[in-house]
C-alpha positions as CSV (number, residue, x, y, z in Angstrom):
1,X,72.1,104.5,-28.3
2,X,73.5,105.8,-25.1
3,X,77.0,103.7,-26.2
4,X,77.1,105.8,-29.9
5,X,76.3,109.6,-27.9
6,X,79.3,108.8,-25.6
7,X,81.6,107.8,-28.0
8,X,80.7,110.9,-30.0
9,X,81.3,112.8,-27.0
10,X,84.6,111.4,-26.5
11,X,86.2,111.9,-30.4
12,X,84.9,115.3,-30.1
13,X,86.2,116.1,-26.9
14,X,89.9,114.5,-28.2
15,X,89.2,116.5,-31.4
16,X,89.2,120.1,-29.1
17,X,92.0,119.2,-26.9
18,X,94.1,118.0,-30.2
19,X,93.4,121.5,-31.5
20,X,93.9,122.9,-28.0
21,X,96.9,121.3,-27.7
22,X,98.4,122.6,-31.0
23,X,98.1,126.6,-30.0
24,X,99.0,126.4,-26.4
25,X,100.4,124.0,-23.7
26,X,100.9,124.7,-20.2
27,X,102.9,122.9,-18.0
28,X,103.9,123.0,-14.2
29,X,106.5,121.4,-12.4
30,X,109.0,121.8,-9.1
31,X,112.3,120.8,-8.3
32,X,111.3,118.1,-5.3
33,X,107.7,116.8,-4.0
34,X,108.8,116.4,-0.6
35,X,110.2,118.8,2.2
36,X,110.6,119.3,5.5
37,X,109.7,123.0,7.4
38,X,111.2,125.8,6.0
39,X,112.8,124.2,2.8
40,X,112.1,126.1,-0.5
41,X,110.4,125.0,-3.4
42,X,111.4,126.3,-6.9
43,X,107.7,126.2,-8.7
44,X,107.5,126.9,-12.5
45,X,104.8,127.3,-14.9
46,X,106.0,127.0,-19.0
47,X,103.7,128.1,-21.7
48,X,103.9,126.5,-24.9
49,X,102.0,128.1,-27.5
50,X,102.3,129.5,-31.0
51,X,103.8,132.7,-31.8
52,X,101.1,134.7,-32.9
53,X,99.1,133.4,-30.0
54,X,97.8,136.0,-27.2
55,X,97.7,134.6,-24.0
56,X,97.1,136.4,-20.3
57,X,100.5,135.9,-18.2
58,X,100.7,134.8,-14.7
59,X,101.6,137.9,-12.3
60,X,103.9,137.9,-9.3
61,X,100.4,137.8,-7.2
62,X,100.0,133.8,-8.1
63,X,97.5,132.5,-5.6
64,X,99.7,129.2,-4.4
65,X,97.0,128.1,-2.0
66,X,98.9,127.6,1.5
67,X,101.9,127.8,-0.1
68,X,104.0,131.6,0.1
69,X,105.9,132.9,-2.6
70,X,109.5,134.4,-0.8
71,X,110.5,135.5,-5.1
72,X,110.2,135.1,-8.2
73,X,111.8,135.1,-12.0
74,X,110.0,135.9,-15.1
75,X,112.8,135.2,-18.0
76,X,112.2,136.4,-21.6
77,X,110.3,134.4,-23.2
78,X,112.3,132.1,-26.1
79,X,111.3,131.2,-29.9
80,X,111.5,127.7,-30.8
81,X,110.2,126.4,-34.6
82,X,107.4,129.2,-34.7
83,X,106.5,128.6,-31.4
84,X,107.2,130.7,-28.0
85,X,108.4,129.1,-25.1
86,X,107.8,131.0,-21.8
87,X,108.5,130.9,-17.9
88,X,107.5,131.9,-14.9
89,X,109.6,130.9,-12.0
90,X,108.6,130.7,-8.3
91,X,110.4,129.9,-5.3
92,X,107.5,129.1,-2.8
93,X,107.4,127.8,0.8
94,X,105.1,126.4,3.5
95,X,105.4,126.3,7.3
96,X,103.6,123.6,8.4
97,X,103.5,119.5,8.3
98,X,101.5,117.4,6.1
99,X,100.4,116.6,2.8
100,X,99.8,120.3,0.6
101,X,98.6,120.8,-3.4
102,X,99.8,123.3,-5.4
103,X,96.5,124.0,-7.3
104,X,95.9,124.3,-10.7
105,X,96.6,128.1,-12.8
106,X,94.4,128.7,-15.2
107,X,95.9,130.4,-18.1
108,X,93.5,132.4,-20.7
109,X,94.2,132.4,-24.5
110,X,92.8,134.2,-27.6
111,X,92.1,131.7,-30.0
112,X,90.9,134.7,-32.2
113,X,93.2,138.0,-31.9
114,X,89.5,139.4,-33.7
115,X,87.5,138.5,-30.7
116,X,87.7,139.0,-27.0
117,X,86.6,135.6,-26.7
118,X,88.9,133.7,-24.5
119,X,89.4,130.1,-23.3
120,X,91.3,128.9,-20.3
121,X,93.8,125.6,-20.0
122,X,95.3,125.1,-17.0
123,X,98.9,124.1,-15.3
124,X,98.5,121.0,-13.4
125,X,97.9,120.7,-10.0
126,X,100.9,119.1,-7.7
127,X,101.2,117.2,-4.5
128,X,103.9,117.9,-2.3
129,X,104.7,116.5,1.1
130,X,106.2,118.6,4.6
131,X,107.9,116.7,7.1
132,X,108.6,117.7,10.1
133,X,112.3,118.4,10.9
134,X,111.8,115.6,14.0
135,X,112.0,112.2,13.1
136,X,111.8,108.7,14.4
137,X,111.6,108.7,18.6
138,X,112.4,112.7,18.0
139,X,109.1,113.3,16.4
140,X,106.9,113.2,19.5
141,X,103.5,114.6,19.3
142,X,102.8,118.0,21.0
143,X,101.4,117.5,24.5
144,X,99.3,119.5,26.9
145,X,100.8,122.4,29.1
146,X,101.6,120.7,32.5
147,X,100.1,122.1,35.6
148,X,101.7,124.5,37.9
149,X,104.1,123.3,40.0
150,X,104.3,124.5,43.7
151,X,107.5,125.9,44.7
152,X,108.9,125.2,48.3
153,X,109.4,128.1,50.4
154,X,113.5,128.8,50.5
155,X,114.4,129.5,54.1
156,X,118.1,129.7,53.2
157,X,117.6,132.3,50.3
158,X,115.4,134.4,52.1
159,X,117.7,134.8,55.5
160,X,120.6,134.9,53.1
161,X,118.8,138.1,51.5
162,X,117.6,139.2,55.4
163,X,121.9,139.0,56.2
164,X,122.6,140.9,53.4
165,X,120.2,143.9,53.6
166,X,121.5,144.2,57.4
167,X,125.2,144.3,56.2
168,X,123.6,146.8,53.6
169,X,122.4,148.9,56.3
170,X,125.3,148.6,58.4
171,X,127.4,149.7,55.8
172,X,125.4,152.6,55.0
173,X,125.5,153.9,58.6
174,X,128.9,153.8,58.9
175,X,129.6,155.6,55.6
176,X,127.0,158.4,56.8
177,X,128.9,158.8,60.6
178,X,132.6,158.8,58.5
179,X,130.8,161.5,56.0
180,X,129.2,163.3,59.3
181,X,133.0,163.3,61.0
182,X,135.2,164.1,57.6
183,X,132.7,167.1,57.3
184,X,132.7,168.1,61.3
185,X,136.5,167.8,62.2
186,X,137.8,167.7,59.0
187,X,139.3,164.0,58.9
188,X,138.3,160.5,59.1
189,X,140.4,158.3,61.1
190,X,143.8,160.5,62.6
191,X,143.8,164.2,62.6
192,X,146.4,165.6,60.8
193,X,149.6,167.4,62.4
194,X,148.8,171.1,63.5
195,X,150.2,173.8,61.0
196,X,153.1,175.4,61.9
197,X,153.1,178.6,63.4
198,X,153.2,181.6,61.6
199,X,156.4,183.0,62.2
200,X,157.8,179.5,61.6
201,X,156.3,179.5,57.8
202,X,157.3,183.3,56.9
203,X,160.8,182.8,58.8
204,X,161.8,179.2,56.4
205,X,160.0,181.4,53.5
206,X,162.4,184.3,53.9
207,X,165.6,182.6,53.9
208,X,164.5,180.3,50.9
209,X,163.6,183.8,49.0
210,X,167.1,185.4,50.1
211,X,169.0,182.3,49.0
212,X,167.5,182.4,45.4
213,X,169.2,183.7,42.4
214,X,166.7,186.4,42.1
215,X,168.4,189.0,42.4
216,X,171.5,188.4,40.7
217,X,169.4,187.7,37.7
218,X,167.9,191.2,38.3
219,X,164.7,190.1,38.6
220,X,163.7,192.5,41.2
221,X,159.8,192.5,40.2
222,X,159.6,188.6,41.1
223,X,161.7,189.1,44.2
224,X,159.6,191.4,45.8
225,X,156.3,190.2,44.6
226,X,157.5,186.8,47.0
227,X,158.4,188.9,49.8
228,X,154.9,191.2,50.1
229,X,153.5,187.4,49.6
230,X,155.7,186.1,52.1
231,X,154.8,189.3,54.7
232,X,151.1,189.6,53.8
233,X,150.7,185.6,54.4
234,X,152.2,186.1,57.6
235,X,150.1,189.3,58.5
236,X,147.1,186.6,58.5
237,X,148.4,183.8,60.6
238,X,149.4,186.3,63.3
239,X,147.3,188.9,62.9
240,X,144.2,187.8,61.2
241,X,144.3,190.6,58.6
242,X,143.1,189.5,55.3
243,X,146.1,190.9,54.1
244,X,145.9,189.6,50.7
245,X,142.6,190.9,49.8
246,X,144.1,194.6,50.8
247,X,146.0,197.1,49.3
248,X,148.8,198.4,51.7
249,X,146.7,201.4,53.1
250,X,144.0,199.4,54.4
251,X,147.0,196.3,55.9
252,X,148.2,199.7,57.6
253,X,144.8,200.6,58.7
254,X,144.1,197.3,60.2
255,X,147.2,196.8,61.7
256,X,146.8,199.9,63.6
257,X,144.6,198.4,65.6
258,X,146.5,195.2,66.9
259,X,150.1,197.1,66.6
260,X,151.0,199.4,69.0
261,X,155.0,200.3,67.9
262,X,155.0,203.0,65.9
263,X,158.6,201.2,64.8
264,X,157.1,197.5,63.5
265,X,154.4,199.8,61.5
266,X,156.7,202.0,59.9
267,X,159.3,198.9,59.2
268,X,155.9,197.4,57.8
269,X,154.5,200.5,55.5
270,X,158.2,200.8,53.9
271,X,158.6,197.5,53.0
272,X,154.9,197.3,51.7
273,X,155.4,200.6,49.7
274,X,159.0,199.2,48.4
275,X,157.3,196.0,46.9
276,X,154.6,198.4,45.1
277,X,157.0,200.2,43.9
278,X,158.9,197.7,42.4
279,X,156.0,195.7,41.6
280,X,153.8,198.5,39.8
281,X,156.0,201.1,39.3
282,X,159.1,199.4,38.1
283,X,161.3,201.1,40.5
284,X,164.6,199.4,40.5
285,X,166.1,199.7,44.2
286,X,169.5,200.3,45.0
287,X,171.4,197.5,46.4
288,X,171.4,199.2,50.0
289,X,167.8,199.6,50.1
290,X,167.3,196.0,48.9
291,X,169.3,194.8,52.4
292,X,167.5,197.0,54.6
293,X,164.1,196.2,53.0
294,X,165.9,191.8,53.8
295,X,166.3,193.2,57.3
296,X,163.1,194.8,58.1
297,X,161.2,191.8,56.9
298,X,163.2,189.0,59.1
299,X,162.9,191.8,62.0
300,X,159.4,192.2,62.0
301,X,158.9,188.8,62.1
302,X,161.4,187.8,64.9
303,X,159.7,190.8,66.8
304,X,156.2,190.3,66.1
305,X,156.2,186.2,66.6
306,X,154.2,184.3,69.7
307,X,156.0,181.9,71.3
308,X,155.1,179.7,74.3
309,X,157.5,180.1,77.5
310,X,156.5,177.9,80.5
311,X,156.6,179.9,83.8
312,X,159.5,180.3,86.0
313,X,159.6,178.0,88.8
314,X,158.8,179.0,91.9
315,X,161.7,179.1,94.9
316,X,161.4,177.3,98.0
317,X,160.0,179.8,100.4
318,X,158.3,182.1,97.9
319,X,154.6,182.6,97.7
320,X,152.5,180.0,95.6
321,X,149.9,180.8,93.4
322,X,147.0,178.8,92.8
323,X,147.9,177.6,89.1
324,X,150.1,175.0,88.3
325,X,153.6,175.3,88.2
326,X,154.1,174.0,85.0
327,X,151.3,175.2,82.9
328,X,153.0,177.2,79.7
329,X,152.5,181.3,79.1
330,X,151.8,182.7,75.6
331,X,154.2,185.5,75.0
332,X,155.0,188.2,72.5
333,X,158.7,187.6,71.3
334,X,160.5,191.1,72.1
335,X,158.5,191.4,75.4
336,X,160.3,191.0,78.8
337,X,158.9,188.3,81.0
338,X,159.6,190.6,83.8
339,X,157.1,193.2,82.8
340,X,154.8,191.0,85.0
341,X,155.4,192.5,88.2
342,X,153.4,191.6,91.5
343,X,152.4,194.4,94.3
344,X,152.2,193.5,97.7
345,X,149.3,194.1,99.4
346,X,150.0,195.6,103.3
347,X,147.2,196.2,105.7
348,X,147.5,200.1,106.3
């Protein structure tokens, strides 16, 4: 009895998926069953089924187990003898070894388009195998992390670094004493040559200025624009008169007081008030007044300048003094070394 109920079981079972099989098939497949890390599998599911058939289609949210989907293509679907032929297209991966099934997808159908009845036949599950990208004696199995290993103190590294800080030091020492020098005297290493005097400067600076074209070109606001530069330059070397932040009353005012000739100060205030005239006023000077103004300018210099004289000698027989005989004397050009006269003293 138990024999006849199983083989009624069976035909009837055979029966449905006969009828099954006539509206719908689904089928899975892939491109290769076995990979190694990484690789890409191209998974597809194809539905079978008659035309007027409704079935639920597979979304791009498939659940592919341990398997991830990196994309997918859902082509239209394509008519063949009454019957639609459709695909969905997934290009899957996995990122571990061993053996991995794609499970089964159930697809629903309406047998009925009356009724919201629906039955479910599903794709085919697949095996597929991951190697790992090792092989043979390259495919060793992980091993544990290895103790710490004690590192030997490095005497030669660490006096190495001990030499080089000191040089460090040393180096930064003698930066600070050449920054600490440059900023106290002005140089580093040899002190540069003494300026010339001032006489020396506004004398060369003259005779360039005379021997320039200036003139002939009639340039006389550039000509004497030099020469007040040329004099009031000058003026500050020998004087210390800020003669280029004045205006020629107050040079006259403050040369007052360190200039006693009433000539030098008048040779001085014409040739100042000839140069503002020519500068500011556009005066054009007649050639005579030009020379004189060339002649004042080279006088008052000549006159004015310091130069050093060493002393007379003293004759055998005369009265020594205590200073040396050699030691120089600052002197004012135009003054007579014989204004210093000595007075003898007699007991009354």
């Amino acid at each position: 009895m138990r024999r006849i109920l199983f083989i009624l079981i069976l035909l009837l079972s055979s029966a449905l998926f006969a009828e099954d099989k006539g509206l719908i098939e689904v089928k899975a497949q892939v491109d290769t069953a076995v990979i190694t890390i990484g690789d890409r599998i191209h998974y597809s599911i194809i539905i079978d089924r008659k035309k007027e058939l409704r079935v639920e289609r597979p979304g791009e949210g498939l659940n592919l187990g341990m398997f991830e989907i990196k994309a997918y293509d859902f082509p239209e679907p394509v008519e063949k003898d009454g019957r639609m032929i459709e695909r969905f297209n997934f290009t899957i991966s996995v990122y571990d070894t061993g053996h991995y099934v794609i499970p089964p997808f159930p697809v629903a159908y309406f047998p009925k388009d009356t009724t919201n009845k629906y039955q479910i036949i599903e794709a085919p599950a697949i095996s597929i195998l991951v190697k790992s990208v090792l092989e043979g004696s390259e495919a060793r199995e992980l091993k544990d992390v290895k103790a710490p290993v004690d590192i030997p103190f490095n005497y030669r590294f660490w006096i190495s670094m001990l030499v080089i800080v000191v040089l460090l030091i040393l180096a930064g020492w003698l930066i600070y004493r050449l920054i600490k020098k440059r900023r106290e005297t002005g140089y580093i290493f040899n002190p540069p040559p003494p300026p010339p005097p001032a006489h020396v400067t506004a004398l060369n600076d003259l005779q360039e200025l005379f021997a320039s074209d200036l003139l002939e070109k009639g340039d006389y606001k550039q000509f004497f624009s030099r020469l007040s530069e040329i004099i009031r330059i000058y003026l500050e070397g020998r004087y210390y008169v800020l003669a280029m932040e004045q205006t020629t009353a107050e040079i006259m005012r403050a040369v007052q007081n360190v200039l006693s000739e009433e000539t030098l100060q008048n040779e001085l205030h014409q040739l100042l008030t000839m140069s503002d005239l020519v500068k500011f006023a556009k005066h054009k000077p007649e050639p005579e007044d030009v020379e004189h103004v060339k002649e004042a300018a080279l006088n008052f210099v000549e006159t004015t300048k310091l130069v050093y004289e060493p002393q007379r000698e003293i004759h055998e027989g005369s009265e020594q003094n205590d200073s040396p005989e050699s030691e120089p004397k600052l002197i004012e050009a135009g003054s007579s070394p014989e204004e210093d006269t000595t007075v003898d003293s007699t007991e009354s």
